[in-house]
N, C-alpha and C positions, 0 to 999 in steps of 0.2 A: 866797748872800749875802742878809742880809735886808733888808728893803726900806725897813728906819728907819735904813739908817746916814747917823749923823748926823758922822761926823767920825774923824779917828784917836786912837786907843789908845793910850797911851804906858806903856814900864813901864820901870824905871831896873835897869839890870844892876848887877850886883856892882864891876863897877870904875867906876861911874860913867856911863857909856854908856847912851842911850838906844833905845832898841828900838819902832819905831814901826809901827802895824797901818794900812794905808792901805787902800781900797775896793780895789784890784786885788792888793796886797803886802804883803810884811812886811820890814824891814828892820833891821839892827843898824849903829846910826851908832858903833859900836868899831869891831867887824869886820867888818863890811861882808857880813855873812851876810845871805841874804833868802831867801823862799818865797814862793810863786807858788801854794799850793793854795785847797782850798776856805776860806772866810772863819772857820770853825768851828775848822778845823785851823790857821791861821794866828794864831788868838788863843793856841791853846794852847801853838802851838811857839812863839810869841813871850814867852809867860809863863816856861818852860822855859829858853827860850834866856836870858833876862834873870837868872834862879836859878844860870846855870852859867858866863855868859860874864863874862870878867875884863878884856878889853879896855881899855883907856880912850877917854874918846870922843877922834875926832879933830879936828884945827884946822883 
């Protein structure tokens, strides 16, 4: 992880759902998918997941 992160990442998925990159996680506030890897790989699969997931967020 690098040593300027300044905050989380947010990228809005296909159905509306927010997909958020946190210092330890990554998370999908539709479906509730997340990743635990390195911060590098976590950006991408959260970019990806956002391109593909159709969820809607939840309430």
């Amino acid at each position: 992880m690098p040593s300027y992160f300044t905050g989380p990442i947010r990228y809005r998925s296909e159905g509306g759902a927010i997909v958020t990159v946190e210092n330890l996680y990554a998370e999908c506030a539709g479906c509730g998918a997340e990743n635990y890897s390195d911060y590098s790989i976590r950006r991408k699969w959260a970019e990806k997941h956002a391109e593909k997931c159709r969820a809607l967020p939840r309430r």
